[in-house]
N, C-alpha and C positions, 0 to 999 in steps of 0.2 A: 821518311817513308811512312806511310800510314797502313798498320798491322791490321786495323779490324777486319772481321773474319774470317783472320788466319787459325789454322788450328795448329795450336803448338800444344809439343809433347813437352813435360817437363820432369824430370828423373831427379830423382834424391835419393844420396849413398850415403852411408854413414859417416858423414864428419857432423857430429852433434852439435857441436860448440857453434857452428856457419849458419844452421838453420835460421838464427834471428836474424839473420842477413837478408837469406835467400827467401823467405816466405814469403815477405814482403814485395820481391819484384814478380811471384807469382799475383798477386795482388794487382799489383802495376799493369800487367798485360791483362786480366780480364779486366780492368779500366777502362784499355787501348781498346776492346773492341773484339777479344781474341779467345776463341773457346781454347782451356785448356784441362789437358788430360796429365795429370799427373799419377809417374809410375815410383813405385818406392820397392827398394829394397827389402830382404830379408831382416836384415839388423835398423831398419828405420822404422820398421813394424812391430819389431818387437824388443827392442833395449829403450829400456828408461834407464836417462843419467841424470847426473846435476847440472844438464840443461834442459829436463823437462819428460814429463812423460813420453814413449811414445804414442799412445791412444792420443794424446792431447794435441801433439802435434798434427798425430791421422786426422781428426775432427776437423782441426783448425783448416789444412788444406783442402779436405773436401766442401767443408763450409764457401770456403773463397773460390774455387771449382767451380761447384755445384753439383759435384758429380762424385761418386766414388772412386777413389786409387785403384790403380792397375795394381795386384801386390802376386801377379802371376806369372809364368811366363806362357802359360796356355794361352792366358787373357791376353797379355802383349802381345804377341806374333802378328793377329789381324791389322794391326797400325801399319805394315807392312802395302797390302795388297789390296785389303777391304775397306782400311779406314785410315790412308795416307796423309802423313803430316805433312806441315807444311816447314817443320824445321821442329828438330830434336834439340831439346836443353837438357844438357847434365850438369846443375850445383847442386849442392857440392857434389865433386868428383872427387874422391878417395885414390889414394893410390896404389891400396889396393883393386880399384874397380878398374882405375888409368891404365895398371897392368894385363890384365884379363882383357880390357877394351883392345888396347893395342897391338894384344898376339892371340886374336880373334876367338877369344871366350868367350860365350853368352853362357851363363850362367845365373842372371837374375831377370826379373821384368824389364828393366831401365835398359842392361844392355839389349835384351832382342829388341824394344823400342828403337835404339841406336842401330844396332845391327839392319833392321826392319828399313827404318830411314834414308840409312847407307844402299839400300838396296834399289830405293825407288831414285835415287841422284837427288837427293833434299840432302840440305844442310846439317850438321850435328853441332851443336855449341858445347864446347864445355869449361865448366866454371871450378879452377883447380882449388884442392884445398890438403895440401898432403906434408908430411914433416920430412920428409926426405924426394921429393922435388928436387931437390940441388945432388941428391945421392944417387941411391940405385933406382930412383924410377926417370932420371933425368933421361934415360935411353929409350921411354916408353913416351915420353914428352916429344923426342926429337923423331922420333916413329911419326906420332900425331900430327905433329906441327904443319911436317910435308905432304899429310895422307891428304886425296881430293875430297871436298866435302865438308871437312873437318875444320871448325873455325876455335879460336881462343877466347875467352872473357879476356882482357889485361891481367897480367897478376906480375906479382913481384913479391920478394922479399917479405913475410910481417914481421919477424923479430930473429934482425941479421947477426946480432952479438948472443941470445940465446939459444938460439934454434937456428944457424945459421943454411943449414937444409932445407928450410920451411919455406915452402911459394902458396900464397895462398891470390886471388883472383881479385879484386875490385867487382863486387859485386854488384853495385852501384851502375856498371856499363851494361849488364847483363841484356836493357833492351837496347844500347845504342848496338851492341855485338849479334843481336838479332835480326834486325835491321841490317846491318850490312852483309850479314851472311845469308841471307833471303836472295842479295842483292850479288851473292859470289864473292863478298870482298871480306878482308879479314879486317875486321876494329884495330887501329893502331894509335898511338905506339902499342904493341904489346907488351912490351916490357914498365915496367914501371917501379918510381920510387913508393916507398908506403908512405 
């Protein structure tokens, strides 16, 4: 399927360590052709860790954008009604966000963008990145999984003997998983080995 100008929404939550992942397939998609609007968290705006400022990260994605972050929910809302996506990306998705997502919290920019999306019958992607996946948000996973609309990145297992809760997404599929969820269908397998 060929993306060009699609406008895709793309949400970043706080899993710091994934960013070097996910930036990069933001990158990928305005390659494809694809204006995007990327919306960011509270804690992605303003926690700097030992994987990097966040100003630095802010930069870097509006650089590859072209545009400035949503970092509001005032500002988010019109993606809704006024300025309809053509498919909402959530990587990383936290699970603290997964939980709030799935028992219909909007509480940051990223989720009214989702919530917003949800609303117009467009697509939501989301790209998991959580330590307890396999634990207590696994119920907020199988919530998702069957919601309409609602598509998976693949993910599986990253490190089954230390963290064996830990599901993190292949981030790598993010545009094959956009492309079929444009298209109604869920990217599969979804399960997968690391």
């Amino acid at each position: 399927m060929n993306l060009k100008g699609k406008h895709i929404g793309f949400g970043i939550t706080g899993s710091h360590c994934t960013y070097s992942q996910v930036v990069p397939q933001i990158e990928k998609l305005v390659e494809a052709g694809c204006k995007v609007s990327v919306f960011v968290t509270y804690t992605v705006k303003t926690t700097d860790t030992r994987f990097g400022k966040a100003s630095d990260w802010i930069s870097k994605v509006e650089e590859i954008s072209g545009q400035k972050v949503v970092d509001s929910i005032v500002d988010a809302e019109p993606y809704g009604p006024k300025k309809p996506l053509d498919c909402m990306v959530i990587a990383p998705l936290t699970g603290n966000s997964m939980s709030k997502f799935a028992n219909a919290q909007t509480d940051s920019p990223v989720l009214m963008a989702a919530k917003a999306t949800l609303r117009n019958e467009s697509p939501v992607v989301l790209g998991v990145s959580t330590n307890d996946g396999l634990g207590l948000n696994l119920q907020n996973i199988a919530k998702l999984i069957v919601s309409k609309n609602i598509y998976f990145i693949p993910f599986g297992q990253d490190d089954p003997i230390h963290k064996p809760n830990s599901l993190v997404s292949h981030m790598n599929l993010l545009i094959d998983t956009v492309e079929d969820a444009i298209l109604g269908r869920q990217k599969q397998p979804i399960l997968l080995e690391k």
